[in-house]
mmCIF file as gemmi writes it, N, C-alpha and C atoms, coordinates in Angstrom:
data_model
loop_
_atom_site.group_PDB
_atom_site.id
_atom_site.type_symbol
_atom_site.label_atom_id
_atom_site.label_alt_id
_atom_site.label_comp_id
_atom_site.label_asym_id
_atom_site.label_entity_id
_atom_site.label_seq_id
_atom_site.pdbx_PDB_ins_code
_atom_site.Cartn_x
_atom_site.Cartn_y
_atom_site.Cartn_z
_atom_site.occupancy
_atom_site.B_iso_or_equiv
_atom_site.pdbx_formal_charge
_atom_site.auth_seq_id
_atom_site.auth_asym_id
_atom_site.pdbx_PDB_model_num
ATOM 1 N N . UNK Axp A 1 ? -20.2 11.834 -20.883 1 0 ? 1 A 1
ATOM 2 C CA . UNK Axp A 1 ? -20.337 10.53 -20.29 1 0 ? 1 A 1
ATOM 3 C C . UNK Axp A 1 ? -19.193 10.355 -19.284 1 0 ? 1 A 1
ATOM 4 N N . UNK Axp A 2 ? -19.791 9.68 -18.055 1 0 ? 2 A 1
ATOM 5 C CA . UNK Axp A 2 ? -18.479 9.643 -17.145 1 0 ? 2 A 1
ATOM 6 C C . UNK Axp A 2 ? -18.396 8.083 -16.921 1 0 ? 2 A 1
ATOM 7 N N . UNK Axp A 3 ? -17.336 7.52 -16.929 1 0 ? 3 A 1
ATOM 8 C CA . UNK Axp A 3 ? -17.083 6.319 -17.015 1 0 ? 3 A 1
ATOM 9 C C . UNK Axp A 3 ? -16.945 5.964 -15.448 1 0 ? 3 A 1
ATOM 10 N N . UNK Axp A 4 ? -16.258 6.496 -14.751 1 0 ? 4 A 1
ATOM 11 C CA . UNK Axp A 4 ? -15.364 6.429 -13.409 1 0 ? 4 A 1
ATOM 12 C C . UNK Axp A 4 ? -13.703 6.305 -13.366 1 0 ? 4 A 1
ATOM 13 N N . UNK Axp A 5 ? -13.454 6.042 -14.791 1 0 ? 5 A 1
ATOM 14 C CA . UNK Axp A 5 ? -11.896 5.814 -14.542 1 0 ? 5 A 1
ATOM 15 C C . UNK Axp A 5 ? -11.217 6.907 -14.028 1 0 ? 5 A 1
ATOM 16 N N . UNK Axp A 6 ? -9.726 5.852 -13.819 1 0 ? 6 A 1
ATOM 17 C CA . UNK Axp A 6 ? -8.981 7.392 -13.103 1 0 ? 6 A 1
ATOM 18 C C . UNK Axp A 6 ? -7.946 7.307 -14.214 1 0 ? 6 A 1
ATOM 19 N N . UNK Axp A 7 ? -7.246 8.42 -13.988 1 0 ? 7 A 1
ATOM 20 C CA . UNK Axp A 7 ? -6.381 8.285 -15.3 1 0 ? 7 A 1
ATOM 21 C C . UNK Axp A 7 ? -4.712 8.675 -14.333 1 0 ? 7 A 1
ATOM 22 N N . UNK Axp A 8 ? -3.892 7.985 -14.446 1 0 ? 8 A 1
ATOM 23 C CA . UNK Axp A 8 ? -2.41 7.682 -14.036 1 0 ? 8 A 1
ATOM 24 C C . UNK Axp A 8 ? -1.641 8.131 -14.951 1 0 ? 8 A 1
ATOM 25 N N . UNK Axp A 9 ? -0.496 9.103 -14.775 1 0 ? 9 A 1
ATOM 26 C CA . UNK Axp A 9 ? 0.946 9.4 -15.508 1 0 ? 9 A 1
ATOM 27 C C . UNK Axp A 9 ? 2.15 8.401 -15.09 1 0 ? 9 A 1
ATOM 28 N N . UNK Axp A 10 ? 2.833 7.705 -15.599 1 0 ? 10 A 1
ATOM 29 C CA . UNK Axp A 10 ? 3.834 7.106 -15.283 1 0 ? 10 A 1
ATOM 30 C C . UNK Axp A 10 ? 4.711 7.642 -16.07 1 0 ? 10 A 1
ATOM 31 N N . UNK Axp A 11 ? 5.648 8.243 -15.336 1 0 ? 11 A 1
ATOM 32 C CA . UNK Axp A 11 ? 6.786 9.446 -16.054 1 0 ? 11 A 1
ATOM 33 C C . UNK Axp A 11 ? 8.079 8.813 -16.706 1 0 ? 11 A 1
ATOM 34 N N . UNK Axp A 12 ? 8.09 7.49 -17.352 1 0 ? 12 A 1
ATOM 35 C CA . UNK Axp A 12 ? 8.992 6.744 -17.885 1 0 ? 12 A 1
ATOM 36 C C . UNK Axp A 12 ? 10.186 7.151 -18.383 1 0 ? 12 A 1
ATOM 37 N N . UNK Axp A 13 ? 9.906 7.681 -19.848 1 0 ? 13 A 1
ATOM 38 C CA . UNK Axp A 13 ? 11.024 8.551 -19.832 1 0 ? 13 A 1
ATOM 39 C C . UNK Axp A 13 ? 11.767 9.829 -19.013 1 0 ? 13 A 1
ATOM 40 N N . UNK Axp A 14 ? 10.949 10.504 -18.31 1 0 ? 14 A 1
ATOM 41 C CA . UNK Axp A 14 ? 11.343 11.837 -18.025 1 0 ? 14 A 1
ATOM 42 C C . UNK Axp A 14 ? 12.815 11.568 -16.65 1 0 ? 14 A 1
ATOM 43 N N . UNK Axp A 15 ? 12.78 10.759 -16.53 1 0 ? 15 A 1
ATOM 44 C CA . UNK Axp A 15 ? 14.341 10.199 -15.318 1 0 ? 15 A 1
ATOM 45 C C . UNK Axp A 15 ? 15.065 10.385 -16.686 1 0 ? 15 A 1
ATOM 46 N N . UNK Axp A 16 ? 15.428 9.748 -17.504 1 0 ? 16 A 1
ATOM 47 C CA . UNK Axp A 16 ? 16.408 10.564 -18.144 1 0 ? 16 A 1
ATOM 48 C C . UNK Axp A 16 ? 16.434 11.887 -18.489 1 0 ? 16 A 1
ATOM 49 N N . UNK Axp A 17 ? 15.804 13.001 -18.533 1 0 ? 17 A 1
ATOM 50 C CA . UNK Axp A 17 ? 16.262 14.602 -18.215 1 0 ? 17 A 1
ATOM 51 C C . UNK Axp A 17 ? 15.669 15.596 -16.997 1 0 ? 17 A 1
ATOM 52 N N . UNK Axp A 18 ? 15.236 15.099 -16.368 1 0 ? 18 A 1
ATOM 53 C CA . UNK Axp A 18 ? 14.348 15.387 -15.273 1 0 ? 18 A 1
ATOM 54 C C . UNK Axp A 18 ? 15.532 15.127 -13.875 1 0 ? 18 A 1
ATOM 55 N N . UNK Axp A 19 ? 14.982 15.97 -12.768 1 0 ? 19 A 1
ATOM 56 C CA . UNK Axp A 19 ? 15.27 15.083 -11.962 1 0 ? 19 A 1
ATOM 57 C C . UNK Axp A 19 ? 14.543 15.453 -10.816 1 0 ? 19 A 1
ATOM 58 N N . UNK Axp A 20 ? 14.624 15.283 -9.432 1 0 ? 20 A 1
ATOM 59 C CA . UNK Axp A 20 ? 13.495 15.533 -8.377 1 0 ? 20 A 1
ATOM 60 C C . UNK Axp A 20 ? 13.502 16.921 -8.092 1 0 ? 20 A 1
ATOM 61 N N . UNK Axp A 21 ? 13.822 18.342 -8.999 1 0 ? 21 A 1
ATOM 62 C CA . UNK Axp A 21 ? 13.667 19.615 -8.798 1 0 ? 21 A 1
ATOM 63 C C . UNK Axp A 21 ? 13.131 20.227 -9.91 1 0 ? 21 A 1
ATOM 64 N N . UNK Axp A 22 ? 12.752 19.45 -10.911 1 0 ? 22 A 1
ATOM 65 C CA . UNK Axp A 22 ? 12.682 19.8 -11.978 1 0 ? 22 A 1
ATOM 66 C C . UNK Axp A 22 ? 11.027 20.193 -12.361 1 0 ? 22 A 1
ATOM 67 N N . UNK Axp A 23 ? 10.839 21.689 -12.311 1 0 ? 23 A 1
ATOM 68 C CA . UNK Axp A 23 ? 9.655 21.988 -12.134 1 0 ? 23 A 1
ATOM 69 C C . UNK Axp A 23 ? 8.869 22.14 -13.122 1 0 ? 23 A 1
ATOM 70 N N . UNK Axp A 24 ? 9.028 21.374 -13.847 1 0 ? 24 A 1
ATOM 71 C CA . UNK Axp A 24 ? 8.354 21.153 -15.327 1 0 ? 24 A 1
ATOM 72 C C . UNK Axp A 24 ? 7.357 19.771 -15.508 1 0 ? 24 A 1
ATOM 73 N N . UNK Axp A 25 ? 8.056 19.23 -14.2 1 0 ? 25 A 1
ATOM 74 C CA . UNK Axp A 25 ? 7.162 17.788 -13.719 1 0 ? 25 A 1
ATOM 75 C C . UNK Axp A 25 ? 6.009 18.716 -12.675 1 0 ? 25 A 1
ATOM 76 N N . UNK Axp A 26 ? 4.978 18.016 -12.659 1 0 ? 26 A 1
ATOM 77 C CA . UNK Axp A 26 ? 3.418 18.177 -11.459 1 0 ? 26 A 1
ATOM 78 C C . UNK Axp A 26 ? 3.991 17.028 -10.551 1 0 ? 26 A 1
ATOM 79 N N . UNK Axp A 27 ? 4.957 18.058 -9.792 1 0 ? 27 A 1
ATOM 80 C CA . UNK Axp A 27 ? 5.15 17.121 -8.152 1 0 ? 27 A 1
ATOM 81 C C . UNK Axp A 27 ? 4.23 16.634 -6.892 1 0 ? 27 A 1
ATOM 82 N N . UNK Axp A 28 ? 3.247 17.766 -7.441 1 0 ? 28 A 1
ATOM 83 C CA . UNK Axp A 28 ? 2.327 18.062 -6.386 1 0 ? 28 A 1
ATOM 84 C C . UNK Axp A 28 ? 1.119 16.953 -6.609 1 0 ? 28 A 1
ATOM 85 N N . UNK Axp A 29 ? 1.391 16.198 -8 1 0 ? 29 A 1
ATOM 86 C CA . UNK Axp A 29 ? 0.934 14.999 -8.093 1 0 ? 29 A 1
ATOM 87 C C . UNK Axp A 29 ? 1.25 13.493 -7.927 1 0 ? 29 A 1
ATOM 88 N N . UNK Axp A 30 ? 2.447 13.595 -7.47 1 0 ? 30 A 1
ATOM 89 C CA . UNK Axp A 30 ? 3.483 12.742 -7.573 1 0 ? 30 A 1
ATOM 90 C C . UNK Axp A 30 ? 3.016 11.613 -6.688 1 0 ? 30 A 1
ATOM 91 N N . UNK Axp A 31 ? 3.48 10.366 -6.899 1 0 ? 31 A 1
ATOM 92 C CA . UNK Axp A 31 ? 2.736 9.598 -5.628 1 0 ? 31 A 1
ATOM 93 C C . UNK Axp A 31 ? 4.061 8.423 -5.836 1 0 ? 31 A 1
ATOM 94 N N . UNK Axp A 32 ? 4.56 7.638 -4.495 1 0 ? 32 A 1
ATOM 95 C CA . UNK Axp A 32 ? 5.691 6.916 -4.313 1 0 ? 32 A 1
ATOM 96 C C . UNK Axp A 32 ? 4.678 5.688 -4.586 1 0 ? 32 A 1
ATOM 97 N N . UNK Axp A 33 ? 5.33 4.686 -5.12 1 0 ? 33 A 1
ATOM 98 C CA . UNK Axp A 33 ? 4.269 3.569 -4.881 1 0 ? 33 A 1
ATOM 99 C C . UNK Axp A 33 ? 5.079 1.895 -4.566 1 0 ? 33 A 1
ATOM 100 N N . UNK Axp A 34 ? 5.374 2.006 -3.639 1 0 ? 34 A 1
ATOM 101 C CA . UNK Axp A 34 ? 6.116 0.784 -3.22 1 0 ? 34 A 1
ATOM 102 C C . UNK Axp A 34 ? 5.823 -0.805 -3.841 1 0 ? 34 A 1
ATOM 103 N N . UNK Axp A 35 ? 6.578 -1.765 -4.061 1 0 ? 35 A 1
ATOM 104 C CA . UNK Axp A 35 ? 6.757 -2.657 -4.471 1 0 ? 35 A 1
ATOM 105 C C . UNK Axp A 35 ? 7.424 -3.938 -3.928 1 0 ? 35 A 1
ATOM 106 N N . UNK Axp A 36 ? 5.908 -4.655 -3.538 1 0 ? 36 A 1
ATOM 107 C CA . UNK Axp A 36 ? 6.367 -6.06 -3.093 1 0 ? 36 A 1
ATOM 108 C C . UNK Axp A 36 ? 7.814 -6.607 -3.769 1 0 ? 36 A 1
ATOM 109 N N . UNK Axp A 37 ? 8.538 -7.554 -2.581 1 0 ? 37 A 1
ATOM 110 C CA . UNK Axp A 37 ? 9.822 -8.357 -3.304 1 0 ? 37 A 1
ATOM 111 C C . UNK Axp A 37 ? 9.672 -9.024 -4.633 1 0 ? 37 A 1
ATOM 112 N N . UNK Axp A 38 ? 8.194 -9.632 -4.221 1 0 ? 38 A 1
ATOM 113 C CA . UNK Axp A 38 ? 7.787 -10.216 -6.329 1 0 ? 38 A 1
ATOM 114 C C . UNK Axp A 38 ? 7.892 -9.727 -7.579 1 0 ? 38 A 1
ATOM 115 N N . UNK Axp A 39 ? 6.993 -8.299 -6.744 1 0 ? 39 A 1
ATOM 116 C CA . UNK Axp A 39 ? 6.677 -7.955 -8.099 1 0 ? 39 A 1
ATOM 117 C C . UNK Axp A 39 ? 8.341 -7.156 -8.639 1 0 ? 39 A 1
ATOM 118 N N . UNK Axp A 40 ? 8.72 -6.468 -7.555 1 0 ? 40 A 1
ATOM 119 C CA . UNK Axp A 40 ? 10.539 -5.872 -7.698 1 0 ? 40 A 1
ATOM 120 C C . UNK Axp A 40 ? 11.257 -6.94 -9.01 1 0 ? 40 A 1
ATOM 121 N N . UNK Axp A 41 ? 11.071 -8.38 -8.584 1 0 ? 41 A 1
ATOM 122 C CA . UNK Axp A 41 ? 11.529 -9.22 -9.189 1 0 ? 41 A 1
ATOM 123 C C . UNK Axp A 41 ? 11.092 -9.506 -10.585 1 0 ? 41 A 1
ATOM 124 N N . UNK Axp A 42 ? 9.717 -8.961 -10.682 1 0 ? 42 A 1
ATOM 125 C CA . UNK Axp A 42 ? 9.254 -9.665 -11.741 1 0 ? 42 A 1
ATOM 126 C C . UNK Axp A 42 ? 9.618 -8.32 -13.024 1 0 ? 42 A 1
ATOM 127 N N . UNK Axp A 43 ? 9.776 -7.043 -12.25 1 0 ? 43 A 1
ATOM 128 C CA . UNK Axp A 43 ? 10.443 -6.079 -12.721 1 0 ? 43 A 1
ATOM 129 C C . UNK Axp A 43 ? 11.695 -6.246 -13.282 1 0 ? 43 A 1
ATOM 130 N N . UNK Axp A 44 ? 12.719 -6.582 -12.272 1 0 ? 44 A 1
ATOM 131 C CA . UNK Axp A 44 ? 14.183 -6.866 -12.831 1 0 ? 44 A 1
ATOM 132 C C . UNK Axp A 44 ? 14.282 -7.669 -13.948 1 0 ? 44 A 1
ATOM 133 N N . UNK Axp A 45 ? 13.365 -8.671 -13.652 1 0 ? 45 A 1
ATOM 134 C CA . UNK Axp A 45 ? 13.612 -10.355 -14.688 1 0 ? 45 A 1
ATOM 135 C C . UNK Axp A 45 ? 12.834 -9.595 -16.028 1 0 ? 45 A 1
ATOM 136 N N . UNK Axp A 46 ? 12.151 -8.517 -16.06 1 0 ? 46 A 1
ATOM 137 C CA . UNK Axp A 46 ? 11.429 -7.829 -17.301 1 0 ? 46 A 1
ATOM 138 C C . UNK Axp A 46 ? 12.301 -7.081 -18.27 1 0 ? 46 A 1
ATOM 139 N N . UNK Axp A 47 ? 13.262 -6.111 -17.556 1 0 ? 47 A 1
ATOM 140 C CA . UNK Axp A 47 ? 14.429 -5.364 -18.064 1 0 ? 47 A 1
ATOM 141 C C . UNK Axp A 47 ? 15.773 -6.274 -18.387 1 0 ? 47 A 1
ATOM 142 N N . UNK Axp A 48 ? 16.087 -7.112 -17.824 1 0 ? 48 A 1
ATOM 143 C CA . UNK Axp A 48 ? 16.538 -8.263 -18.263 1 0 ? 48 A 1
ATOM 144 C C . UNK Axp A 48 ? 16.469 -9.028 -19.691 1 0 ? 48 A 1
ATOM 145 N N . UNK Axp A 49 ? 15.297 -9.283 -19.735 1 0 ? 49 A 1
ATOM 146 C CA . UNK Axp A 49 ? 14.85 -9.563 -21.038 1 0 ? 49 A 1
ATOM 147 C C . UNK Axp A 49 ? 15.275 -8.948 -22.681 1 0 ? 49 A 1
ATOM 148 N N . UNK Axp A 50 ? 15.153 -7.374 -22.317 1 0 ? 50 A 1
ATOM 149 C CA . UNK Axp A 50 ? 15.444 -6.709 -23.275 1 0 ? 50 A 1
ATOM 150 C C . UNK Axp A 50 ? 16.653 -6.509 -23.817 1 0 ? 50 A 1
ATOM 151 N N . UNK Axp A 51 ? 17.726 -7.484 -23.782 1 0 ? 51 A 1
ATOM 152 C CA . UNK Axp A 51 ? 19.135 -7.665 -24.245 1 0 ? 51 A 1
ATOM 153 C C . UNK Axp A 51 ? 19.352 -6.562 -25.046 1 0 ? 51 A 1
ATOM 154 N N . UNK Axp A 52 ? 18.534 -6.861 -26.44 1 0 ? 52 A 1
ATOM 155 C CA . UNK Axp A 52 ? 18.54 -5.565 -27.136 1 0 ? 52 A 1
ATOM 156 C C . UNK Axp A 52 ? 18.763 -4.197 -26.697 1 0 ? 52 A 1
ATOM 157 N N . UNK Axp A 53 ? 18.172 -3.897 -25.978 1 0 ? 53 A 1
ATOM 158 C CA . UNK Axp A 53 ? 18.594 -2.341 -25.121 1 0 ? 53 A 1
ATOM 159 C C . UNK Axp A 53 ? 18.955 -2.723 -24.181 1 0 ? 53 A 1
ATOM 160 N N . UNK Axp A 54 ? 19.74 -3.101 -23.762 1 0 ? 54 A 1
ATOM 161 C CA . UNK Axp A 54 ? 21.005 -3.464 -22.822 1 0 ? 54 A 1
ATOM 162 C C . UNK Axp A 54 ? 22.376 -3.324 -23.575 1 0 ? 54 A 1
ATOM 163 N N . UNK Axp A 55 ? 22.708 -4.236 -24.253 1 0 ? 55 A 1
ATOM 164 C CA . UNK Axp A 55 ? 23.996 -3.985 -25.29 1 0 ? 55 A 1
ATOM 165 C C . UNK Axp A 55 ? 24.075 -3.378 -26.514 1 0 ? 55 A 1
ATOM 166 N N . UNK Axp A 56 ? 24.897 -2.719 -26.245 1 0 ? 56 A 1
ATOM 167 C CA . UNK Axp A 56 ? 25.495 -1.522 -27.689 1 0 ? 56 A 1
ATOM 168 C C . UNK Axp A 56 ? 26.119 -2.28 -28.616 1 0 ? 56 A 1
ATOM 169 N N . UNK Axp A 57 ? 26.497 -1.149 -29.748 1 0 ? 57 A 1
ATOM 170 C CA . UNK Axp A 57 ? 27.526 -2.022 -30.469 1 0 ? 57 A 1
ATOM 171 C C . UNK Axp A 57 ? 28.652 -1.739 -31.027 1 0 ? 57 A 1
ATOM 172 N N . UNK Axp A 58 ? 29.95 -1.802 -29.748 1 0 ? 58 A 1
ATOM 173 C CA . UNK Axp A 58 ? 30.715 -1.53 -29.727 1 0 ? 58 A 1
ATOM 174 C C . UNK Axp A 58 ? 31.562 -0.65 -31.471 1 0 ? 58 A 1
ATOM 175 N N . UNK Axp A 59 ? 31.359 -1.92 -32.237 1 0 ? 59 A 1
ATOM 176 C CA . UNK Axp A 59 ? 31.712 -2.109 -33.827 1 0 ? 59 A 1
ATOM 177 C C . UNK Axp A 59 ? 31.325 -0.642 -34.226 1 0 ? 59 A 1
ATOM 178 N N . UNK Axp A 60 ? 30.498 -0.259 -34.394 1 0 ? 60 A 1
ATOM 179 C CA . UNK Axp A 60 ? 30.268 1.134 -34.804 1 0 ? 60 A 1
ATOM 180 C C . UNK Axp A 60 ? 30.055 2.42 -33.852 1 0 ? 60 A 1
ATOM 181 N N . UNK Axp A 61 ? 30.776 2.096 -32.574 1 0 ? 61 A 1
ATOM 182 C CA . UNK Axp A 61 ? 30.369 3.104 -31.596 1 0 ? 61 A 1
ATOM 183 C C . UNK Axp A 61 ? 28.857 3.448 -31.061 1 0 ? 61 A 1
ATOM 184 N N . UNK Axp A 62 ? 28.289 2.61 -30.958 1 0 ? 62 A 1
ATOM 185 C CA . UNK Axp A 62 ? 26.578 2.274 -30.631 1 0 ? 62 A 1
ATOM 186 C C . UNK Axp A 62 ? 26.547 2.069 -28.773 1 0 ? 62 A 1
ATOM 187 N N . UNK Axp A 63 ? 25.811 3.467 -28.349 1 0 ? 63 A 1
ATOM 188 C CA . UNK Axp A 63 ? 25.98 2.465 -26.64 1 0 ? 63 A 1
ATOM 189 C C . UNK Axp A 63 ? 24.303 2.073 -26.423 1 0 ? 63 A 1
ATOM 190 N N . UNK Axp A 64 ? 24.564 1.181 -25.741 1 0 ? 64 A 1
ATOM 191 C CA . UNK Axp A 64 ? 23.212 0.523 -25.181 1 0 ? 64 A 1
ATOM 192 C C . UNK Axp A 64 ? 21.944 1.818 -24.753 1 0 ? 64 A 1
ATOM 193 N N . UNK Axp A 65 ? 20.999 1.073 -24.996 1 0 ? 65 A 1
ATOM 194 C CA . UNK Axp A 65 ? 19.619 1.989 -25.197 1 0 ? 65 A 1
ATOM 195 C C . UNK Axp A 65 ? 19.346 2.411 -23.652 1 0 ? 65 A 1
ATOM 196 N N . UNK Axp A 66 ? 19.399 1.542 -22.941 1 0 ? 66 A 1
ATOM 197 C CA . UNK Axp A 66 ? 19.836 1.541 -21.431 1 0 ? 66 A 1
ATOM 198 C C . UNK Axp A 66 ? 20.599 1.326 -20.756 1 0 ? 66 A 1
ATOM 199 N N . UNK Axp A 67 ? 21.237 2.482 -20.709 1 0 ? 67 A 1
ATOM 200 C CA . UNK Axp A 67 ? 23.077 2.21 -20.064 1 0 ? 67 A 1
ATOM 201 C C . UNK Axp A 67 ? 22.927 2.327 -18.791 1 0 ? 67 A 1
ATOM 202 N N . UNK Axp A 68 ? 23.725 2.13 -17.313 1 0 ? 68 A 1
ATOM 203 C CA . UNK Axp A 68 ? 23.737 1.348 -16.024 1 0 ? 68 A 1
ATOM 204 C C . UNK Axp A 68 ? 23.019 2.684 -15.543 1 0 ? 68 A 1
ATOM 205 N N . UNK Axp A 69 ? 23.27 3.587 -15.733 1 0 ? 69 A 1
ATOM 206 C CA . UNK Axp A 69 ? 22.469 4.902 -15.166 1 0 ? 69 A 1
ATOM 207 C C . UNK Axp A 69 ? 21.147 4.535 -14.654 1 0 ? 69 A 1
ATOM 208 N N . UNK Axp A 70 ? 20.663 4.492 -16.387 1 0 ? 70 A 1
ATOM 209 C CA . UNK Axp A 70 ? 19.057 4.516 -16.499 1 0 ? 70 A 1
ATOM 210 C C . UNK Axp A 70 ? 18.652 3.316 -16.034 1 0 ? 70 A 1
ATOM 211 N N . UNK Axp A 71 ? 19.648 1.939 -16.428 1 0 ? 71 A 1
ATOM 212 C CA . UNK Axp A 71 ? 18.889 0.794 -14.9 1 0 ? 71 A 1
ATOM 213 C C . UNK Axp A 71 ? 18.802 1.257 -13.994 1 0 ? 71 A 1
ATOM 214 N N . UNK Axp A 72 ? 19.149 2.128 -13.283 1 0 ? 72 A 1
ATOM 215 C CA . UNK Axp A 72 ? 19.556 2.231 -11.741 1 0 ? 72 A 1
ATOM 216 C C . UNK Axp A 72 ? 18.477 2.617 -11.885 1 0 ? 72 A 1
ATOM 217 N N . UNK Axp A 73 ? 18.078 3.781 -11.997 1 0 ? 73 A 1
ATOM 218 C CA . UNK Axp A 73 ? 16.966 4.628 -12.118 1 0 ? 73 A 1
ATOM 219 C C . UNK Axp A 73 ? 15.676 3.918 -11.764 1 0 ? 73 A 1
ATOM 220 N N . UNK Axp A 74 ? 15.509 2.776 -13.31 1 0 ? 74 A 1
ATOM 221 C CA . UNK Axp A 74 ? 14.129 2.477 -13.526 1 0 ? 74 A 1
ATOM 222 C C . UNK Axp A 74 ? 14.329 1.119 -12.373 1 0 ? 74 A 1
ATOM 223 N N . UNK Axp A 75 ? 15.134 0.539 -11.929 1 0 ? 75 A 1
ATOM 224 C CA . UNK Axp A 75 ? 14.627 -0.621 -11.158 1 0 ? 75 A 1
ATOM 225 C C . UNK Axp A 75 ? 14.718 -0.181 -9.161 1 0 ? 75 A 1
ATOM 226 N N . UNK Axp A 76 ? 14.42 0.631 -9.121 1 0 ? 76 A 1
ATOM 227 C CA . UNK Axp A 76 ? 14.513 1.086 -8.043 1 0 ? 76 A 1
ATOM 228 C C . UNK Axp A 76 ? 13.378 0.383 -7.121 1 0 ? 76 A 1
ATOM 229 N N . UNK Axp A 77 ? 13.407 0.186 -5.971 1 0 ? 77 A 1
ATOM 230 C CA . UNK Axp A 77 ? 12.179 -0.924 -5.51 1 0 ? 77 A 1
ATOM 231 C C . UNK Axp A 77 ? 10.619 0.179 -5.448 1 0 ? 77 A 1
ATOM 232 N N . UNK Axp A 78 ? 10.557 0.697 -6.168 1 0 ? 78 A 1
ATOM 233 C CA . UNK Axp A 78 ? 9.092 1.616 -6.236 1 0 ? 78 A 1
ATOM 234 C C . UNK Axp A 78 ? 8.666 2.568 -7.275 1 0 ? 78 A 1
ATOM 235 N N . UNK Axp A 79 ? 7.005 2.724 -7.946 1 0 ? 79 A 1
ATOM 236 C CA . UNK Axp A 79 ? 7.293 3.505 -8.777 1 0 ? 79 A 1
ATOM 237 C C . UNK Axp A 79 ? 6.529 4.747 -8.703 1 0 ? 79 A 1
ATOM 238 N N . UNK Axp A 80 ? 7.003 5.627 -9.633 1 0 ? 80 A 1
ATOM 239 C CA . UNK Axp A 80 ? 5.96 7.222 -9.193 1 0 ? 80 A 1
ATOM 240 C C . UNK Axp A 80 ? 5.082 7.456 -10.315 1 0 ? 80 A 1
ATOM 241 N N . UNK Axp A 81 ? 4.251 7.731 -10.393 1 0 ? 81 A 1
ATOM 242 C CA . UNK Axp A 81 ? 3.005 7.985 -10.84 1 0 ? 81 A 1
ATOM 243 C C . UNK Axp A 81 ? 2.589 9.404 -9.995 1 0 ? 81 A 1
ATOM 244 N N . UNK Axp A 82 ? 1.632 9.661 -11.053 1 0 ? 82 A 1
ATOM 245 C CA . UNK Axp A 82 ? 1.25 11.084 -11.118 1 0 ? 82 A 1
ATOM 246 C C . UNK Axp A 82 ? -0.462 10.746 -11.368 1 0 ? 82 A 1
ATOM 247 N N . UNK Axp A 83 ? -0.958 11.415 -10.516 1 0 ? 83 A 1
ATOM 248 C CA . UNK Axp A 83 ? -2.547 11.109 -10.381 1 0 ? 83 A 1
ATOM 249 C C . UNK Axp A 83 ? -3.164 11.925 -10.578 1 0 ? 83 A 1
């Protein structure tokens, strides 16, 4: 049965061990996908949210689930997908 869908990779985790040479990713599928100022925003104000993985805890040597790296990473004004 064929439905028509298409089916999308969004490589979420793989920015943390990956990086743009890393030939273990399908580059050759790769697609940039730019992002209105809104939606950028509605992105930031999303990761925001998650306090929880934002702050560590110091008290037992705990660092945040998303430390400034991996923001950088994921709020970048566009995202890649793999088609």
């Amino acid at each position: 049965m064929t439905t028509g869908a298409q089916f999308h990779e969004v490589p979420v985790w793989a920015w943390h061990w990956a990086d743009p040479e890393d030939q273990r990713l399908p580059w050759d599928r790769a697609r940039k996908l730019l992002l209105d100022p809104v939606t950028l925003a509605h992105k930031r104000n999303a990761a925001q949210a998650f306090t929880s993985q934002l702050q560590g805890d110091p008290a037992i040597g705990l660092s945040p689930v998303l430390p400034d790296a991996v923001l950088e990473r994921l709020l970048q004004p566009f995202e890649v997908v793999f088609t």
